[in-house]
C-alpha positions in Angstrom: 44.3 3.4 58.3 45.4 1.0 55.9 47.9 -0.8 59.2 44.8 -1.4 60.5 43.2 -3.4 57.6 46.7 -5.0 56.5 47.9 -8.7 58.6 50.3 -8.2 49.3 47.3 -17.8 27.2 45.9 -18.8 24.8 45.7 -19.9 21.1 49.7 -18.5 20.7 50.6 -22.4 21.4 48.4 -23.9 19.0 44.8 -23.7 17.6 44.3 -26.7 20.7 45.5 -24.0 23.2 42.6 -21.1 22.2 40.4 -23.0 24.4 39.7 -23.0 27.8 43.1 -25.5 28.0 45.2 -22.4 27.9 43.9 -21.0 30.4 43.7 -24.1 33.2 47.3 -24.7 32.1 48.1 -21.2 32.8 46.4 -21.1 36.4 48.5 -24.6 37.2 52.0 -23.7 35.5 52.1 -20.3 37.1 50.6 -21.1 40.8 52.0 -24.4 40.7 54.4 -25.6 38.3 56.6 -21.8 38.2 56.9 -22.4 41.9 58.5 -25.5 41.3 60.0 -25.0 37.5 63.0 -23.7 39.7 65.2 -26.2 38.4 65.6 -29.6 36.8 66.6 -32.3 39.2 69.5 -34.5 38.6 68.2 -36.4 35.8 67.4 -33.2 33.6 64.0 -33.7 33.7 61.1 -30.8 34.6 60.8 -30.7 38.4 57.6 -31.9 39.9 55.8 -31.3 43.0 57.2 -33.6 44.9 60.6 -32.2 44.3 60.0 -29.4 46.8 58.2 -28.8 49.9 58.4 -25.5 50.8 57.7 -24.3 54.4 57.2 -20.2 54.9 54.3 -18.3 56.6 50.8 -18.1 54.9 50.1 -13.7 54.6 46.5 -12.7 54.3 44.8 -11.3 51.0 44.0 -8.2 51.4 41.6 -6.3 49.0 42.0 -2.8 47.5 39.6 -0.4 49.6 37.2 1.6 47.2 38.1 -0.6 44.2 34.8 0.3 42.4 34.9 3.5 42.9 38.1 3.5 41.6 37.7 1.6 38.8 40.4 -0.7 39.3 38.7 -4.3 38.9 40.1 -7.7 38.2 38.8 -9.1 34.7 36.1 -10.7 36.8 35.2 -6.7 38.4 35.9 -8.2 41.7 38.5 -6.1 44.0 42.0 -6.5 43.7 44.2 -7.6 45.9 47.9 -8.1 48.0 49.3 -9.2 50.6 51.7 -7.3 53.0 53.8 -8.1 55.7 55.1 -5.8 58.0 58.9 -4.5 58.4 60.9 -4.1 61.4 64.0 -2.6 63.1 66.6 -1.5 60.5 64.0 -2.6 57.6 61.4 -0.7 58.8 62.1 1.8 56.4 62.5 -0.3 53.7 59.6 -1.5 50.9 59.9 -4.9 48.6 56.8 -4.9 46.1 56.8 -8.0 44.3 54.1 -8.6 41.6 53.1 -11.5 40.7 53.3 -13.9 37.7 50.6 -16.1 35.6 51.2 -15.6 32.0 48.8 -13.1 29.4 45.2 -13.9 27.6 45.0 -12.8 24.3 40.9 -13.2 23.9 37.5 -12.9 24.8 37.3 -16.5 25.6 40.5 -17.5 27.3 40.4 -13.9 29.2 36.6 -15.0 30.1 37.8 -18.0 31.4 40.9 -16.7 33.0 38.2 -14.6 35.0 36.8 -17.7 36.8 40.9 -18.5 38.3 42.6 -16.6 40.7 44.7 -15.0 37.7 41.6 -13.4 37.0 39.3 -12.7 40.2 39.7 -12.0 43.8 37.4 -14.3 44.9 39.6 -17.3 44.3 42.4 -15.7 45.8 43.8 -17.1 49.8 46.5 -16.6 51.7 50.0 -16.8 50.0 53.3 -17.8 51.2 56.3 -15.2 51.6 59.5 -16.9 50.6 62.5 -16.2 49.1 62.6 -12.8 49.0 59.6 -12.3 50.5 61.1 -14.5 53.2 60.9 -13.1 57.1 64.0 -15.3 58.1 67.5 -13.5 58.3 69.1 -17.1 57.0 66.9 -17.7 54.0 67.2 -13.6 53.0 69.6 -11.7 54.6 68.9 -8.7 53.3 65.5 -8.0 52.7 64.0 -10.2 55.9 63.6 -7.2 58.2 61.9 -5.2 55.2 58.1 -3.8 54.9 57.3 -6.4 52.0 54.0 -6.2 49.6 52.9 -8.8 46.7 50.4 -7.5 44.5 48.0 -10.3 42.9 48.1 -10.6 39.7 44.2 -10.7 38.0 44.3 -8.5 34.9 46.1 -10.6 32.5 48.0 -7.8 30.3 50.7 -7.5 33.1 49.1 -4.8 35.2 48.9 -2.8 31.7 45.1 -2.8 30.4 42.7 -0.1 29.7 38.9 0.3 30.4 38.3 1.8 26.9 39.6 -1.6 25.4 36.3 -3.2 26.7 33.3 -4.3 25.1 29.9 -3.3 26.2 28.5 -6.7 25.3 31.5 -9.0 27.6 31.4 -8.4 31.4 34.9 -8.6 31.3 37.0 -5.3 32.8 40.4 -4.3 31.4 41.8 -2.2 34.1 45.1 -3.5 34.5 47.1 -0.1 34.6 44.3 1.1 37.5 45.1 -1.5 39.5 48.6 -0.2 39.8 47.9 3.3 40.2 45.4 2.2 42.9 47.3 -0.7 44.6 50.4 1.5 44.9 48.7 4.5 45.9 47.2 2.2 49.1 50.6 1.1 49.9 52.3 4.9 49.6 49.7 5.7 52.1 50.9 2.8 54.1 54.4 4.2 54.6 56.2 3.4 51.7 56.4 7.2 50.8 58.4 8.0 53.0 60.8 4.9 52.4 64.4 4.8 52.4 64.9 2.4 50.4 62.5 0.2 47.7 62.5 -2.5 45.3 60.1 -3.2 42.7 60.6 -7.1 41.7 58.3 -9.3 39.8 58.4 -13.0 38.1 57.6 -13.7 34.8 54.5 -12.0 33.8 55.2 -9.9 36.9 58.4 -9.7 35.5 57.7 -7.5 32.4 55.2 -5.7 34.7 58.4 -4.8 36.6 59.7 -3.4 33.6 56.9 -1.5 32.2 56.4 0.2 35.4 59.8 0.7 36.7 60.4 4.2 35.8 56.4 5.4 37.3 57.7 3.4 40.6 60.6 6.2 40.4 58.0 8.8 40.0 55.6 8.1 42.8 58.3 7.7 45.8 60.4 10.8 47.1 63.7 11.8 44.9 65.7 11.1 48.2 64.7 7.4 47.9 66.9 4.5 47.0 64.9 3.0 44.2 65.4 0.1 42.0 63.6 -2.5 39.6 64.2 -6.4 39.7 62.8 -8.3 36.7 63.1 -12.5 37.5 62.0 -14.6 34.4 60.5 -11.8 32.6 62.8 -11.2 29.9 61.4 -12.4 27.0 62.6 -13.1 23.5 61.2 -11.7 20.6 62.5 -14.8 18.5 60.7 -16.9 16.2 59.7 -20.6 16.9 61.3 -23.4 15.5 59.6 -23.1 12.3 60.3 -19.8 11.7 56.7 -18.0 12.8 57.2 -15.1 14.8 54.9 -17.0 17.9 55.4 -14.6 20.6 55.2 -11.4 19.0 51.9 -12.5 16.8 50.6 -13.2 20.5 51.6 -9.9 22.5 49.8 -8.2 19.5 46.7 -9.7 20.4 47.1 -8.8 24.0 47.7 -5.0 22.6 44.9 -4.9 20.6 42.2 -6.5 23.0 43.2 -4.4 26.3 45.1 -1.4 25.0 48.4 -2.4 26.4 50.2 0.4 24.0 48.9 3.4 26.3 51.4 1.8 28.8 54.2 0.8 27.3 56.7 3.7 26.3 55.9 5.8 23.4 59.1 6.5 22.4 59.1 3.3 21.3 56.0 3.3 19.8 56.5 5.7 17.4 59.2 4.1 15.9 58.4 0.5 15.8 54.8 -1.3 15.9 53.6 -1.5 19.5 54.0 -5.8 20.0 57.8 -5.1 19.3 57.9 -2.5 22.3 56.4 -5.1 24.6 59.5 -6.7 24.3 62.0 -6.5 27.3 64.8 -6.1 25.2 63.1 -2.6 23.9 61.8 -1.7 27.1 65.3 -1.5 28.8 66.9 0.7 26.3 63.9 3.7 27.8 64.2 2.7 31.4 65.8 5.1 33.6 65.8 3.6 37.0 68.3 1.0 37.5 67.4 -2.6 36.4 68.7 -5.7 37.6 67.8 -8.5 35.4 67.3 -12.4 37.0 67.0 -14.8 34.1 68.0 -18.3 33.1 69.9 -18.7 29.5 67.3 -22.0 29.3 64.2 -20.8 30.7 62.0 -23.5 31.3 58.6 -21.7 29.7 60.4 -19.8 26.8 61.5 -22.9 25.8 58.6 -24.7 26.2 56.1 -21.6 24.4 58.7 -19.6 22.7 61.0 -21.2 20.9 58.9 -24.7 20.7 55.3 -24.1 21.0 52.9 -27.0 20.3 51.9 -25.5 16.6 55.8 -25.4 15.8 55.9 -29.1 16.8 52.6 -31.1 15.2 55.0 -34.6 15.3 55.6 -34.0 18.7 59.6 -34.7 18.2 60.1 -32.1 21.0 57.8 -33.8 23.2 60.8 -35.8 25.3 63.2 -32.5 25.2 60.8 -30.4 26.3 60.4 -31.6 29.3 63.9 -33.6 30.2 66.8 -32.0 28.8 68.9 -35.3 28.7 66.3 -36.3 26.6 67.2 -34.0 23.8 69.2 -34.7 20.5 72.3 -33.2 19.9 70.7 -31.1 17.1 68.5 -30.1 19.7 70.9 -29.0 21.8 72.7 -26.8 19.5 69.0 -25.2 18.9 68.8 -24.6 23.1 72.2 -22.9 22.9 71.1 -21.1 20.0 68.1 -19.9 22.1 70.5 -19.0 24.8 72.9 -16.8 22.2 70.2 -14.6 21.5 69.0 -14.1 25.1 72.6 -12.9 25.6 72.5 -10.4 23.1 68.9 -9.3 23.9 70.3 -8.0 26.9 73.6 -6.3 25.4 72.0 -3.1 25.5 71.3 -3.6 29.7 75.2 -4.5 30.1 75.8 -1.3 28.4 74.0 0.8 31.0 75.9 2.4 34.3 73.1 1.7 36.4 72.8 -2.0 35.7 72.6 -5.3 36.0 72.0 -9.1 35.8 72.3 -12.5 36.5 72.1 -15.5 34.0 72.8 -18.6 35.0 72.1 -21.9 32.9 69.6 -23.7 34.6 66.7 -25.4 32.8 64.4 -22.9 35.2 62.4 -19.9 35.2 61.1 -17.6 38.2 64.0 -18.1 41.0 64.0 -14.9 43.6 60.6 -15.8 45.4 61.7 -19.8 46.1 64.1 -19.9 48.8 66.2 -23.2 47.5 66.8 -21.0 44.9 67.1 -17.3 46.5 68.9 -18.3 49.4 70.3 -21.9 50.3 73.3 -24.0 50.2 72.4 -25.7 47.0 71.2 -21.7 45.8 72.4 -21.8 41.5 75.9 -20.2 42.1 78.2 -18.6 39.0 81.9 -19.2 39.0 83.3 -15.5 39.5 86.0 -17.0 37.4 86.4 -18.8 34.3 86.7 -22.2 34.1 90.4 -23.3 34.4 91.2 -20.6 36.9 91.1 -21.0 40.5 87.3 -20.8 41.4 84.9 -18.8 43.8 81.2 -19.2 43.6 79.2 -16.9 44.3 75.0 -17.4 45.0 72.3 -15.2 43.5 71.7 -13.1 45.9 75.2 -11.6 46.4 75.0 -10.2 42.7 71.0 -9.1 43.2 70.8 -7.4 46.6 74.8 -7.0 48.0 75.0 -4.2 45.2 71.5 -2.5 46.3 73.3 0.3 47.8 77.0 0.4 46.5 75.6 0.0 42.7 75.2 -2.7 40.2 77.0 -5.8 38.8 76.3 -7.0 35.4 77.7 -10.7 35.1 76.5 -13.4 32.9 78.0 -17.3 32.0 80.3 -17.2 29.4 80.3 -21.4 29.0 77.8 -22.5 26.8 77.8 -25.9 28.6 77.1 -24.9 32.0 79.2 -27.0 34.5 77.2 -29.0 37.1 77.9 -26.2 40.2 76.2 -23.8 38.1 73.0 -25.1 39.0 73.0 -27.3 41.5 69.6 -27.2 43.2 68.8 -30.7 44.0 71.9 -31.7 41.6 70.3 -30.5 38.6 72.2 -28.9 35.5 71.4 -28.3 32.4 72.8 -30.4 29.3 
């Protein structure tokens, strides 16, 4: 049946950014500005639109069937949706789910607002392109192109992890983030995908840490004889304090806790040891998963850098302004504050290189989501790391040989061990970093 239907915020920044800014600038960085936030060109600065054309085929929205009846509504209550291509000849077996990105609201009024974008209704959803990984063409992914692939729209704002008893009587707004997963994967199950041979749960950013949170219920829904793994791009987050010393991103995952009733999904393990906003936190999710992780993540992400570590409230002088947003532009006591940022992603994800089942890929590029672009999934000028270290004789090797050659023979864990990255590192466009 379903064949037949089928063709897949906020005041955290600054007082400024409870308004409905936060949630225009989340529409246009996360459709828009993540697509091309890829990498910095070769005069350090933030990409920009016309850095990139991308070409790939346009896939069709489709909406969840019964999505009332279900209960599994976008904030606005509209239906759900993803798009789907199918797979075919050796992939047609095979299952990518990709969820996507667009940031968190925190409020009434920037989750209201975020209701009226396509982050938070259906009915400003359209077609989408597949790319990068998502990509039908054996050149730009070799191995997923031939796979059945899904990309699940992203409309509930809490990273597909909110809960209908959260909700006020008085706001039209629906907090059914953790029903539209249930719903959307038990559509696409029906589809095929339970009796897959192989599947991949990926995500960026946002979608990222959704990734994460559901990894180990992905394991649960699809047969034991199934090949499954997670792939988080961009979505490791740091639970590190600003600039000033305020603990910014945690103060605003609490907020997105409290006002959807993120907890109930997050593991509770975790939860009874340490206050729930802590346990949103990649670096404590991974120490509960069970299903093998692979971790994509630059050491500079463009956003964490930009909302993290040097939000707009940290920064009322604007002295950050020019750094921000062209690394060559920074001081060198700014610089030693990136690498600083870039020491503790590394030992954030200690506890991942620990595991059997494993792994990641860091590179240094002023960047954030990578796997769904194919410049930087896929291409000559791909972000390589040396498989040696500098001073030895040198082989680079692109992204996807660590994410996707190691799918069936087990994991790789591999990250930069040069502070200064060195120009091949990241090379899209002849961009690096510092």
């Amino acid at each position: 049946m379903l064949n037949t239907r089928l063709g897949v915020g906020a005041r955290m920044w600054s007082r400024k950014w409870a308004r409905k800014e936060w949630v225009i600038a989340s529409a246009v960085l996360f459709a828009i500005l993540f697509a091309l936030s890829f990498v910095s060109n070769s005069s350090g600065r933030a990409p920009s639109p016309s850095d990139l054309t991308i070409a790939a085929p346009l896939v069709d929205l489709t909406l969840l069937r019964n999505a009332e009846e279900l209960g599994a509504l976008c904030l606005d209550g509209s239906a759900p949706g993803y798009h789907f291509q199918s797979g075919f000849g050796s992939g047609s077996s095979n299952w990518v789910i990709h969820i996507e990105g667009g940031g968190w609201c925190d409020s009434i009024s920037s989750c209201a607002f975020r209701a009226r974008t396509p982050l938070g209704s259906s009915r400003n959803m359209d077609k989408v392109p597949f790319s990068g990984i998502l990509s039908n063409q054996p050149s730009e992914n070799p191995d997923f192109f031939n796979w059945n692939k899904v990309k699940i729209r992203y409309c509930d704002g809490a990273s597909l992890s909110g809960h209908p008893e959260s909700e006020l009587k008085e706001q039209r707004l629906f907090f059914r983030g953790q029903l539209i997963w249930k719903a959307i994967m038990n559509e696409v199950l029906s589809a095929g995908m339970s009796g897959a041979k192989q599947a991949l749960l990926s995500g960026c950013s946002a979608g990222g840490l959704a990734t994460l949170i559901h990894c180990d219920d992905f394991r649960k829904l699809i047969p034991k004889a199934t090949t499954v793994k997670c792939l988080a791009d961009a979505g490791f987050f740091l639970d590190e304090k600003d600039i000033i010393g305020n603990n910014t991103m945690r103060s605003f995952y609490s907020r997105v806790i409290r006002l959807q009733g993120v907890a109930r999904s997050l593991y509770q393990d975790c939860i009874a040891k340490m206050e729930p906003s802590k346990c949103m936190f990649p670096e404590e999710i991974v120490k509960y998963v069970r299903t093998p992780v692979f971790v994509v993540n630059p050491a500079y992400d463009f956003w964490q850098i930009q909302h993290i570590l040097v939000p707009e409230s940290s920064d009322p002088k604007g002295s950050w302004r020019d750094c921000k947003l062209n690394l060559r532009a920074c001081t060198p006591n700014q610089l030693e504050v990136l690498k600083g940022y870039r020491g503790s992603l590394l030992e954030a994800l200690s506890e991942l290189k620990e595991k059997k089942e494993a792994g990641l890929f860091v590179n240094s590029c002023f960047i954030h989501c990578q796997t769904w672009i194919t410049e930087t999934w896929h291409s000559p000028n791909s972000p390589r790391i040396n498989s040696k270290a500098s001073g030895n004789s040198v082989t680079e090797i692109p992204m996807f040989f660590f994410s996707w050659i190691p799918f069936l023979t087990g994991m790789l864990s591999l990250h930069i061990t040069l502070v200064i990255p060195i120009a091949d590192s990241c090379r899209v466009r002849g961009g690096l970093v510092l």
